[in-house]
Structures are given as C-alpha cells and as structure tokens.
C-alpha positions, 0 to 999 in steps of 0.5 A: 373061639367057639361058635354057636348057631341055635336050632332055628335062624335064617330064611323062613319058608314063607319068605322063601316063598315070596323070593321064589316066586319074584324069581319066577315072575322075573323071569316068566314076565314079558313085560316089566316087573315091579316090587311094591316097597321091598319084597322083604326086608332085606338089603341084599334080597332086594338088590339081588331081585333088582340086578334081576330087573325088578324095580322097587316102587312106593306107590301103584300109581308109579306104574304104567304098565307090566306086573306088580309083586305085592311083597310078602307083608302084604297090602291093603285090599285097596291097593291090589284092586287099584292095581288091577283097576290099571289092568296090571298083572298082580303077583302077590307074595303076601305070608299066608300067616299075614293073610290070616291076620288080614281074615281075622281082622275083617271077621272082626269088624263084621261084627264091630269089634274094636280091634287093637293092633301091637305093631310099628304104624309105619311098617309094611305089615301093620299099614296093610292089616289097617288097610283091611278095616281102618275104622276098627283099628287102633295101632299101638306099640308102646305100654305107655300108648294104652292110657290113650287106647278109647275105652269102650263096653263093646267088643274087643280083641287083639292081633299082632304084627307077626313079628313082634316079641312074644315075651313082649305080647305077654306084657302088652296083654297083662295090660290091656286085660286090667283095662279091658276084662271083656278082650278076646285075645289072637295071638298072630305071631308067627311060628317062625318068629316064636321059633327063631326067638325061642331058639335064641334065647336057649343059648343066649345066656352060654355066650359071651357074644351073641350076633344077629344077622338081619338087615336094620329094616327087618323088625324080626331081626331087631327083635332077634337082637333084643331078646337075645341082649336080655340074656348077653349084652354083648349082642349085635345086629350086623347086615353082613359080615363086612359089619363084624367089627374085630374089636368085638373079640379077644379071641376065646370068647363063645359066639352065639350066631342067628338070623331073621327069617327074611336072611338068605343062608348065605349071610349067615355063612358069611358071618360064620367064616368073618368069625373063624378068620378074626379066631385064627388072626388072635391064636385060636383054633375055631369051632362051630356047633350047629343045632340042627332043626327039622324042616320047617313045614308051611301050612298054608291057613285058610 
C-alpha cells in the first residue's frame, strides 16, 4: 500500500487558536469554565477540553457564574452581551476570518443591502453571522432554494460560511448573477479550507482510496470528503482510525490520507499507522509520502 498525505490537512492555525486559548483559560480560571456549543467540531477536541473540566453548554442562560468560551465559529453580538450582562467572564475564540464576515456583513446592512448567505442554517458559524443583521439576511444552501430567494432592484451581495466548496461557491454565483445582475459578491471562504480543498483534489484523482479524517459535525471535513469523491469514489470520512474498515483494501491500493482543519495531528497519524498494520496484515510493505507545506501564517483581519 502506498500512502499519500496532500500539501495541506489537518488542524488549521485559527482553530489552534481557539484550542490553545481554551487551555489557557482552563487552566488560568478560578472559577468554573464553560464552552458554548463545542469549541470546534471535533469529537476528540471537545472530549479532550471536558477531561479538562470544561463543560459544554447550548445556551448562556445555563450559566450561573464563571467564564464563557465563545467557540471559534462565533456567535451573535447578542449572545456575548447577554453573558456579560450576567457579569461572566467571556473568553472569545471566535477565527478572526469569521469575524470578518461578521464586519462585513454589518457594513452591509448600514447600508441596506440584501445580503445572501451560502451555509448550513443550523450551524454554528452561519446562526452567529445571521445574529449580527437578521432582517438583511436570507440563508440558502441548495441551488434549488434560490426560485425562492425575494427579488429586489435594491442592493445585494453574497457571503459565505467559510467552509463551504469553492467549487460549489462558483456554482451558486453563476446562478445568482442571472438572477440578480447588480450582486456585489464577498467570497468569505477561508484560506485554510481553499487550501486543504485544493491540495486534495491535486492528488484525489492518483488514488484508489481517498480517507477524510474529521468528525461528521465538521462541515469542512464533509466538504473534504465531497470534493475528493468527485475525482476517487472510493472516498471516506472516518473520525479516527477505529473507523477504518479493513474491507476497504486489498492491499496494493494507493491511499490518498487528509484532514479538516478542526483535526489534531495526531488522528491524522492514527489513521496513517491503521493503514500500514492492514499493508503488512495482506503481504504488502507500506510507503508513506508526505507533501510537505509551508507554515501557515495567520493574519489577523481588521
């Protein structure tokens, strides 16, 4: 079996971020510490931060006392003065690339635009960016939902989750240019998802097998997983080795390994060592290709 990992998978510096800062406070706290929703979505991450002692919460009102982590999707404006107006002490983890969609979006609104929003409605990310200018927003993720989009002569742009397909962005703004020629477009996709897409699909179409690892809740690990099937069917998501099925191989087959960027490394690793055990087990000698990436810088978006 020869194993492929592509330039870029895994962990990406803003959720690094988030993590390293929920550590922080868990440990620096004196009181008790609480995570709204799941500062990632990732199984592990989040049972990892509660053997810490970090309790997972769905709404600030849970909270009596102590600190709040906002998780690095962010939330609505509302909901962090609502925590502070129960004198908590907010830790926010927020990506400051979703940030700027938050900043973006409220610019748009002072000025009365119609603002369309490519995302899951019930993910994290996409509830908070509605949070900061509700009655702009309209939130849509299939083509078929765009018949129903209102139709107006007025301002209008679009903004993205960050982790939605490019591929899939490019499709959506076809579409919504034919309906709305005037549409001022904010691609707000993130760097880190372009990157770990792009890379994936470089060697999707060499692979007999390609492996996603990333939690099901991740939607940038789903959308890993998606684009690298449009080139090798044979494509899976697993959450941790303990998901690789044997079954899957012969053998001889060459295995394209990536990651979303909300998996730690080690998973990553995991999955890498399942690989060469289920090699050796069927008479083959493994080998394992690492494309190697620059560091990722983070810049910080003002």
């Amino acid at each position: 079996m020869d194993i492929f990992l592509p330039e870029y998978a895994g962990v990406c510096v803003g959720v690094k971020r988030a993590i390293n800062l929920a550590h922080k406070t868990a440990e620096a706290a004196t009181g008790p510490v609480f995570i709204l929703h799941e500062i990632v979505h990732n199984t592990h991450v989040v049972k990892d931060l509660s053997d810490r002692g970090v309790l997972s919460v769905d709404e600030v009102r849970e909270v009596d006392s102590g600190t709040l982590l906002i998780s690095a999707h962010g939330v609505s404006p509302a909901v962090i003065a609502d925590a502070r107006a129960r004198n908590l002490e907010v830790v926010d983890t927020t990506c400051p690339l979703v940030s700027k969609i938050h900043r973006i979006v409220k610019t748009l609104a002072a000025k009365d635009y119609m603002i369309f929003l490519l995302g899951e409605k019930n993910h994290d990310e996409v509830m908070g960016v509605q949070g900061v200018a509700e009655e702009n927003i309209h939130i849509f993720h299939r083509k078929e939902e765009i018949e129903s989009l209102p139709l107006t002569d007025g301002p209008v742009a679009l903004v993205s989750q960050t982790t939605q397909s490019i591929k899939y962005f490019d499709e959506i703004l076809c579409l919504l240019q034919e309906r709305y020629p005037q549409l001022e477009i904010h691609n707000t996709i993130c760097d880190a998802t372009e990157k770990r897409q792009t890379s994936a699909l470089a060697i999707a179409g060499d692979m007999d097998v390609m492996i996603t690892v990333g939690s099901m809740s991740s939607a940038n690990s789903r959308r890993l997983q998606e684009v690298s099937a449009g080139l090798c069917p044979a494509s899976y998501l697993v959450d941790s080795a303990s998901e690789v099925e044997v079954g899957w191989f012969s053998g001889g087959e060459r295995v394209g390994v990536t990651a979303g960027a909300s998996t730690p490394e080690w998973l990553i690793e995991g999955v890498i060592l399942k690989l060469m055990e289920i090699s050796r087990a069927k008479g083959f000698e493994p080998t394992v290709t690492r494309n190697e990436s620059a560091e990722e810088e983070f810049i910080e978006t003002h």
